[in-house]
VOBA-598582 format. One record per residue (C-alpha): residue in three letters; x negated, z negated, y; residue number from 1. Coordinates in nm, 3 decimals. Layout:
<mitors>
[mitor ALA; [X; Z; Y]; NUM]
...
</mitors>
This chain:
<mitors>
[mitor UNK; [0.666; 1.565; 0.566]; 1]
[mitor UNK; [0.690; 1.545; 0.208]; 2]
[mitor UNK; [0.277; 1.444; 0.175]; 3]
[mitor UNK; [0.137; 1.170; -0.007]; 4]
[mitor UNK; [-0.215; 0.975; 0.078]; 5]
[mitor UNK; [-0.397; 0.725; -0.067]; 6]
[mitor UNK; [-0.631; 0.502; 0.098]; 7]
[mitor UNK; [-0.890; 0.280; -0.104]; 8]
[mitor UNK; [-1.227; 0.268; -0.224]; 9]
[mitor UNK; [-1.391; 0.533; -0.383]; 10]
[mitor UNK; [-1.350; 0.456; -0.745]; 11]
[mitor UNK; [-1.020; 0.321; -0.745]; 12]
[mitor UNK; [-0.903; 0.632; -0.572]; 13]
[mitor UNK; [-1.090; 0.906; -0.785]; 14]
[mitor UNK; [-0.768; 0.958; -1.065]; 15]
[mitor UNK; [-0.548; 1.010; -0.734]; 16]
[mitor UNK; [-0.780; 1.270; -0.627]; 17]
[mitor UNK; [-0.774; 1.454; -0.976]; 18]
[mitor UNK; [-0.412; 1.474; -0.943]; 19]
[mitor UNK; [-0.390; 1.661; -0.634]; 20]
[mitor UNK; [-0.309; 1.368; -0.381]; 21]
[mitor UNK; [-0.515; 1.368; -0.058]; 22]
[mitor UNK; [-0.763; 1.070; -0.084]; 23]
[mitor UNK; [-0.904; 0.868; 0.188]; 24]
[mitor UNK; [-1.189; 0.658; 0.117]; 25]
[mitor UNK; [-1.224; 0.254; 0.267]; 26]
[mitor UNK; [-1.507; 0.000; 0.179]; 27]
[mitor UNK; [-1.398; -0.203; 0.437]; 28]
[mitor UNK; [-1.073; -0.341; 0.652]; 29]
[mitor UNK; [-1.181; -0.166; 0.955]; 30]
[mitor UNK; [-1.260; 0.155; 0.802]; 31]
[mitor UNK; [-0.915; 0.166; 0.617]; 32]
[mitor UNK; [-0.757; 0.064; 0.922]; 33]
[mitor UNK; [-0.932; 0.342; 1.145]; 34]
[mitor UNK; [-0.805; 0.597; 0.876]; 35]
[mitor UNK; [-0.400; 0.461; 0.911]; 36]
[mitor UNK; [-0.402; 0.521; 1.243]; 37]
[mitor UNK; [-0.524; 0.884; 1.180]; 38]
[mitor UNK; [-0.339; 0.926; 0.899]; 39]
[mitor UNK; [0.007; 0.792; 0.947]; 40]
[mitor UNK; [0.183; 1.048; 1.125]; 41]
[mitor UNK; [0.153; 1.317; 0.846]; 42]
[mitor UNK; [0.247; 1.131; 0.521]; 43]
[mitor UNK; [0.535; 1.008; 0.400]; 44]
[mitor UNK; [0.389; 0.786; 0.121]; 45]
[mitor UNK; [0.062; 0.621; 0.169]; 46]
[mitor UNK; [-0.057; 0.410; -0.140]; 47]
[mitor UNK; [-0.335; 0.093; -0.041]; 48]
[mitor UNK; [-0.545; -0.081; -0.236]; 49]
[mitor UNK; [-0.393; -0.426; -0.258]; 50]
[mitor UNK; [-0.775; -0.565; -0.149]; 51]
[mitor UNK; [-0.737; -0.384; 0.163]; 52]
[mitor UNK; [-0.379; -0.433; 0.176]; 53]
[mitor UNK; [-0.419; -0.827; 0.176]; 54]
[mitor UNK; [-0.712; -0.791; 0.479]; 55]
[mitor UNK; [-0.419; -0.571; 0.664]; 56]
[mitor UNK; [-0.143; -0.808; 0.612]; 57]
[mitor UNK; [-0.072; -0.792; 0.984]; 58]
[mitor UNK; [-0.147; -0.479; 1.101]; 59]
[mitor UNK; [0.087; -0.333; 0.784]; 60]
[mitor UNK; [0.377; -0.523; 0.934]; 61]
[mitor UNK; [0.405; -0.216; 1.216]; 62]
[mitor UNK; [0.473; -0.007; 0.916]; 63]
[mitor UNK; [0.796; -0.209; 0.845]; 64]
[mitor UNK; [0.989; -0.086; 1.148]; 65]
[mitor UNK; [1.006; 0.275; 1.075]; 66]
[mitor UNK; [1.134; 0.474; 0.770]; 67]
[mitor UNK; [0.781; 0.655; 0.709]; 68]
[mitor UNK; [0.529; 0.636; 0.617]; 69]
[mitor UNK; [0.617; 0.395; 0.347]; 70]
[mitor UNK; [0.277; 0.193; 0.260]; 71]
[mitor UNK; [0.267; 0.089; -0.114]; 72]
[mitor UNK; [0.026; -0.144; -0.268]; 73]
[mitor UNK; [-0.133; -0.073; -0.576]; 74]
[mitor UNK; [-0.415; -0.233; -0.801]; 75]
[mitor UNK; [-0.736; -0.125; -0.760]; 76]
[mitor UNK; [-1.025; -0.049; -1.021]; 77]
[mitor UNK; [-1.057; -0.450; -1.070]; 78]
[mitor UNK; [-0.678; -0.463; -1.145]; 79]
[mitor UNK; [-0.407; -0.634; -0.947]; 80]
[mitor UNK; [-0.457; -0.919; -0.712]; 81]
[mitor UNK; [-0.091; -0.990; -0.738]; 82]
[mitor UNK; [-0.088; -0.892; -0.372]; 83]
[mitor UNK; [0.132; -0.564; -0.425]; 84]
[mitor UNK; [0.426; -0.751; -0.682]; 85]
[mitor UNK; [0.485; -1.044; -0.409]; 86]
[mitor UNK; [0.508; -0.792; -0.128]; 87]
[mitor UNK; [0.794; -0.557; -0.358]; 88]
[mitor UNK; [0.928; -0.902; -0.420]; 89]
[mitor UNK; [0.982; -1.000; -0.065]; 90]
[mitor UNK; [1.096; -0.642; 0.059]; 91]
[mitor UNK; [1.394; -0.616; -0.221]; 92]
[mitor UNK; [1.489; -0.987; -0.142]; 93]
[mitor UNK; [1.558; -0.910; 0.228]; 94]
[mitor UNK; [1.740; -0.612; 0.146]; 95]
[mitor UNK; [1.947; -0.730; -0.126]; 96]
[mitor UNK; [2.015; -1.094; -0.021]; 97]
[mitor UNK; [1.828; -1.206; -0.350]; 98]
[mitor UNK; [1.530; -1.220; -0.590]; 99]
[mitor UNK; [1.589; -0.978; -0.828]; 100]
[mitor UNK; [1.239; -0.939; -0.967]; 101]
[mitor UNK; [1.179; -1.330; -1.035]; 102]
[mitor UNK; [1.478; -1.484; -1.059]; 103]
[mitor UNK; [1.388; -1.595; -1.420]; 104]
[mitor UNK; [1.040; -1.728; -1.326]; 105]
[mitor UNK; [0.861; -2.013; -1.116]; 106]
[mitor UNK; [0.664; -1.865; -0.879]; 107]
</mitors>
């Protein structure tokens, strides 16, 4: 299960798509949530628009208990919401004990 999705809308998914990566396309939370469910079982990596990822907050968190699929954020075609950063941010500080990615900042 070495397969790699990407769930978003249409635009912001079209350079995955030209690069060989099965896309999935969302307009909407429920839509992107229908396809998850379908989908999750036969990818390791799923990328998510950070739009949809935001809407999905809690349903995502069902993700967190299992190795795979590992859901990523990333921006889509009207850049980043931020949304994607915090949640990296959050994941390496539980694992490592401390903020390694802002340490220098104020968030």
């Amino acid at each position: 299960m070495n397969k790699m999705a990407v769930v978003g809308d249409n635009d912001s998914i079209m350079v995955f798509k030209a690069a060989g990566v099965d896309a999935f396309g969302a307009e909407d939370e429920k839509k992107a949530k229908e396809i998850l469910r379908q989908i999750a079982k036969d990818y390791s990596v799923i990328f998510l628009t950070e739009e949809l990822a935001e809407e999905l907050r809690d349903f995502l968190k069902r993700f967190n208990e299992s190795p795979y699929p590992a859901i990523l954020c990333i921006p889509s075609k009207k850049g980043s919401t931020g949304f994607g950063m915090e949640e990296l941010r959050k994941a390496s500080e539980k694992a490592l004990g401390i903020d390694i990615l802002f340490k220098d900042k104020n968030r």
